[in-house]
N, C-alpha and C positions, 0 to 999 in steps of 0.2 A: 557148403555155404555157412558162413560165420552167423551166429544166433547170440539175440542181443536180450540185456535183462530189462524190460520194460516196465516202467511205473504211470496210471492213470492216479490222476490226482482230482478229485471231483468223479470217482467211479458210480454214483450212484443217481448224479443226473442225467438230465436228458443227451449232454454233448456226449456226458463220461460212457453212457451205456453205448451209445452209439458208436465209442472210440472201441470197445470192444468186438461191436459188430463186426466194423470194416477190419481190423487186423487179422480177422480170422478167414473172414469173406477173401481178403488179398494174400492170405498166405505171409503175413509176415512173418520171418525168422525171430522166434522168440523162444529163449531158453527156458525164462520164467516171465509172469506177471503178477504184479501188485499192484494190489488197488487200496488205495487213498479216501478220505472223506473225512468231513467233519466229525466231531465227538458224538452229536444227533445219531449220525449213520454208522458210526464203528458198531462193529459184530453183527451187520445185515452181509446176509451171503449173496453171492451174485453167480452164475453159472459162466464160465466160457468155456465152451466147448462142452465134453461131457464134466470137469472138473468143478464143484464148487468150493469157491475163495471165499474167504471172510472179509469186508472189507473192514479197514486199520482207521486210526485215527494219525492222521498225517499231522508230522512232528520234523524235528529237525534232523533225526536221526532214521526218517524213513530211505534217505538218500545213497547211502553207503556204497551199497554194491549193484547198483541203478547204472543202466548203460545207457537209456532213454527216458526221459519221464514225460508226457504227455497230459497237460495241465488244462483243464476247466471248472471251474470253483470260484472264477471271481476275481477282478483287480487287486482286490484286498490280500485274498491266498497269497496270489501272485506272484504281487510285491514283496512280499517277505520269505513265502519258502521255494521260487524259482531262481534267486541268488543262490542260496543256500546249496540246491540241487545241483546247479550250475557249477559250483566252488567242490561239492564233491566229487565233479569229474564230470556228472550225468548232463548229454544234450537235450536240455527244456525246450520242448516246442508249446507256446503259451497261448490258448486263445481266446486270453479276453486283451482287455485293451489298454492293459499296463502298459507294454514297450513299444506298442506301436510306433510309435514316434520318436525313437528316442534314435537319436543319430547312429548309436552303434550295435543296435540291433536291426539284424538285416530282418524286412519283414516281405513273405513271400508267398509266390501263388507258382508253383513248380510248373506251368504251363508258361508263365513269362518270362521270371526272374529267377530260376535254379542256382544261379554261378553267384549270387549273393549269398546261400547258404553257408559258402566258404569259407565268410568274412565272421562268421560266428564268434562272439567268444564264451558260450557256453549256452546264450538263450536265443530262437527264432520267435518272433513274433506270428502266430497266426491273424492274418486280415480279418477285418468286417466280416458277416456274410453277404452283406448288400453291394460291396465292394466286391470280393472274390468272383461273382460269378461276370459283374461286368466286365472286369480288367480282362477275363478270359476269352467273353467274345469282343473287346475292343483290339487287344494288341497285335489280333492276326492285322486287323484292318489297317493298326497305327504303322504297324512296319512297313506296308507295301505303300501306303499315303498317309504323312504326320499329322494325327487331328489336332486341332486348334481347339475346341470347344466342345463340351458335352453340357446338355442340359439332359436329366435324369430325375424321373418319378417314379415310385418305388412303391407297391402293395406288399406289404410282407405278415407276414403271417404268428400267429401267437406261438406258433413253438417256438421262435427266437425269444420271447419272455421265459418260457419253462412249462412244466408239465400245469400248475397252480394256473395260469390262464388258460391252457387247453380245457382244463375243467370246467373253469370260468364261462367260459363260450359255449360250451357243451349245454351249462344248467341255464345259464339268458334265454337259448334259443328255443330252450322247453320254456321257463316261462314265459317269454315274449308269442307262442304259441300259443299259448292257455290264455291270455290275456292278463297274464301277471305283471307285478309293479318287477322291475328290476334294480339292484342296490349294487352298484358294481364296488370292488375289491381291489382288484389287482389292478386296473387301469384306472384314471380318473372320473370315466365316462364309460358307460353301456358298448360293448364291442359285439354283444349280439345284433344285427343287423342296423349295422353301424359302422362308420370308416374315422378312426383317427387318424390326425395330421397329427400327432405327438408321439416321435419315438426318443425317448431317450430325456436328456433336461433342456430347456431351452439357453440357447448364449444371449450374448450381448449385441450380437450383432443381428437377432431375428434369425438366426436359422437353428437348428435341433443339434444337441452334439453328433448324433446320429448321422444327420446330413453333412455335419461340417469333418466326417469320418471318414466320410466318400468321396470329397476333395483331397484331404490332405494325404489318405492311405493309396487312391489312386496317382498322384503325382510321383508317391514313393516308391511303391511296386514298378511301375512303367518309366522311370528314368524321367520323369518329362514335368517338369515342374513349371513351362509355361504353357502349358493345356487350362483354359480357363474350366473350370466346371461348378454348374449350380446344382441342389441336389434338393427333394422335396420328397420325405420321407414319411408312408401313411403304413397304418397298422390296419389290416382288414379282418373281417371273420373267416378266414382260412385257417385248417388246420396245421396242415404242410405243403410249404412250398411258394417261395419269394419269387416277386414278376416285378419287371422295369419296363417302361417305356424308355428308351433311349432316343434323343434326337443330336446327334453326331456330326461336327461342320470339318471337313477334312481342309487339306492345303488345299489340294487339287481337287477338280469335279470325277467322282466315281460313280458309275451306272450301278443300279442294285443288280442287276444279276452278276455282275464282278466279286460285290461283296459277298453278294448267295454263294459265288464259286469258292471264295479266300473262305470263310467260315465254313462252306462244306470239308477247305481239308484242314483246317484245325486240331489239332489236338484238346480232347473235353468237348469239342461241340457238336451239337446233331440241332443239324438244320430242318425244322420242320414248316415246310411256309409254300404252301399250298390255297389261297381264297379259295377257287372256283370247288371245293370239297370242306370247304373250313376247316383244315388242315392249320396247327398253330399250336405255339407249348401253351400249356396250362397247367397249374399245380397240382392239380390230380394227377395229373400224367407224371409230372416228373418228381410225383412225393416218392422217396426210395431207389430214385437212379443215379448215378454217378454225374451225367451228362450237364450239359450246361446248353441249353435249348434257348435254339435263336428262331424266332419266324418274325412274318408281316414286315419284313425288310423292303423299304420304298422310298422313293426321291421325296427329300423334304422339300414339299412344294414350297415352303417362305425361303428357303438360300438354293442359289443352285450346286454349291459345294455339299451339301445337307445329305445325312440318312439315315430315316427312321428305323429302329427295328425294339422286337418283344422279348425281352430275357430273362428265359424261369430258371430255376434252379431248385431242387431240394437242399432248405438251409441247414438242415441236421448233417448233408453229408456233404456235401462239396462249399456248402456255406461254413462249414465247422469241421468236423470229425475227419472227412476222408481227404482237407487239403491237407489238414498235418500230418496224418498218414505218412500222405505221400510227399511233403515236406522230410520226415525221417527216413523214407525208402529212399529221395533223395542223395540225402545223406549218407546212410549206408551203403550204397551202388558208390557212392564216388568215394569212398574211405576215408569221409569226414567226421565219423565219429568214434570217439577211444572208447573202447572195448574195457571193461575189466575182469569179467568172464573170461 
C-alpha cells in the first residue's frame, strides 16, 4: 500500500491533537508526519504513537515534501499558507472556514459528496461541524424523497470554541456552585448553567455567521440549492458533543419508520430511537464515536410532508478531525492525490 507524507498544521490544538488520534486509530498509510503550529508552540513535543515529534513553527517552506497537509489553525493560517502547500504539490484538507465557499473548492462530507473531491485543485474544504453531521443524516432521506425545507436548532457544545472555554465552563460551574460572582472571558456572557444564542458574529440580516454556514455549506455539500433552510444556533454547557433538532418538509409524505429504516442503513449513522426505554443520542454518548446518531424520529404534526428527528455527533471527530481523515482516505483509495514520496 502506497504511504503518504503527512503534515498537521495547527498540531497542538484541540482539532490538530485529535487529527493525530484518528490517523493512527484508522491506520492511515503514513510514511512520516509533521506537525505544524504557531511560534507560541514550536518546540512543544507531542507523542504519536510511541514516537515523539517536535512540533515546527509552520513557514512557507514547511511544504516541500508534504504529500497531505491537514490544516486547523485558523482562517487567517489558512488563507495564506494552504495556497502555498497546495502550489507545493501537497493536498490541503482545510477545516476552518476560508474556502468554504469559494466556487472552486470542492467542500465535502465523504458520506455524500466523495466524487467532488476530484475537482480538487490542490485544497478541499472541511464543512462546519454543525453542518457535517446533519448533511449526513439528511442526504440518505434527500435521495429517496427531495426535501424542500429544513428548519434546524443546534446545542453545541464549548469544545468547538477550544480548550480556553472548556476551562472556562469547568471554573463557572465551580463558582456558580459556591455561590460565586462569575466574570466570563471567552464568551460574552456566563456559559456556566447558561444557554447562548450567539455563535459566531452576527450579520445583517439577523442571523449568526454560524447559522448562515448551515444554509449555505448545506446547499453546497448536497447539490441542492433550492432547499430552503433556516438555522438557530445555541452554545450550551456541554463539554463534547453537538445535538440538532431537525424538522425536515420532504416533496412527498414519508412515514417515520421508513426514515428509521433509510437512516438505519446509512453509512455514519446509528439510529438510536427507542421512547418506551428512553433510548436517544446524547452527547455523552456520542463524545469520542465516530457515529452520527439519529433518534426521536416522528411525523411533524404542523406539515403532513414533515419529519422531526435528534442529531448528536461528536464535533471533535466527525464534526472536525475524522471528516478530513477520511476526506484524504478518500482521496488516496481513489489515486487522487500526487505522491512525492
Amino acid at each position: 500500500m502506497k504511504a503518504y507524507s503527512v503534515a498537521i498544521v495547527g498540531a497542538t490544538g484541540m482539532v490538530g491533537q485529535e487529527f493525530i488520534k484518528v490517523l493512527q486509530q484508522r491506520h492511515f498509510p503514513m510514511s512520516s508526519i509533521h506537525l505544524y503550529a504557531s511560534d507560541r508552540s514550536a518546540g512543544k513535543k507531542l507523542y504519536v504513537g510511541h514516537q515523539e515529534i517536535e512540533v515546527k513553527e509552520t513557514s512557507p517552506d514547511s511544504f516541500h515534501n508534504i504529500d497531505i497537509a491537514l490544516f486547523s489553525a485558523g482562517s487567517e493560517i489558512s488563507r495564506y499558507f494552504s495556497p502555498l502547500a497546495a502550489k507545493s504539490g501537497a493536498l490541503v484538507v482545510d477545516n476552518s472556514a476560508a474556502f468554504r465557499i469559494e466556487p472552486k473548492v470542492p467542500l465535502v462530507v465523504p458520506e455524500v459528496n466523495p466524487e467532488d473531491i476530484r475537482r480538487h485543485e490542490g485544497i478541499i474544504a472541511n464543512p462546519n461541524c454543525s453542518t457535517i453531521q446533519m448533511v449526513v443524516a439528511l442526504y440518505p432521506l434527500h435521495k429517496v424523497n427531495p426535501i424542500k425545507r429544513v428548519v434546524v436548532s443546534t446545542y453545541q457544545s464549548v469544545s468547538g470554541t477550544g480548550a480556553a472555554a472548556m476551562e472556562e465552563l469547568t471554573t463557572q460551574a465551580k463558582l456558580v456552585l459556591e455561590g460565586q460572582n462569575v466574570v466570563p472571558h471567552v464568551y460574552p456572557h456566563q456559559i456556566g448553567f447558561n444557554l447562548l444564542p450567539e455563535i459566531d458574529v452576527f450579520l445583517d440580516n439577523g442571523y449568526t455567521k454560524e447559522e448562515w454556514k448551515m444554509v449555505e455549506e448545506t446547499r453546497k455539500i448536497m447539490h441542492a440549492d433550492d432547499i430552503d433552510i433556516s438555522a438557530t444556533c445555541v452554545r450550551v454547557p456541554v463539554f463534547i458533543g453537538h445535538s440538532e433538532a431537525v424538522n425536515v418538509e420532504f416533496t412527498d409524505p414519508i412515514a417515520p419508520e421508513d426514515a428509521r429504516r433509510i437512516l438505519a442503513q446509512a453509512p455514519g449513522v446509528k439510529v438510536l430511537d427507542d421512547p418506551s426505554v428512553s433510548l436517544y443520542p446524547m452527547p455523552w454518548l456520542a463524545a469520542g464515536s465516530d457515529d452520527v446518531y439519529v433518534g426521536r424520529i416522528r411525523a411533524d404534526a404542523s406539515h403532513p410532508k414533515g419529519v422531526v428527528m435528534w442529531v448528536v455527533a461528536d464535533n471533535l471527530r466527525k464534526g472536525a478531525a475524522l471528516n478530513a481523515v477520511q476526506i484524504a482516505e478518500e482521496a488516496a483509495q481513489r489515486g487522487w492525490v500526487k505522491r512525492k514520496s
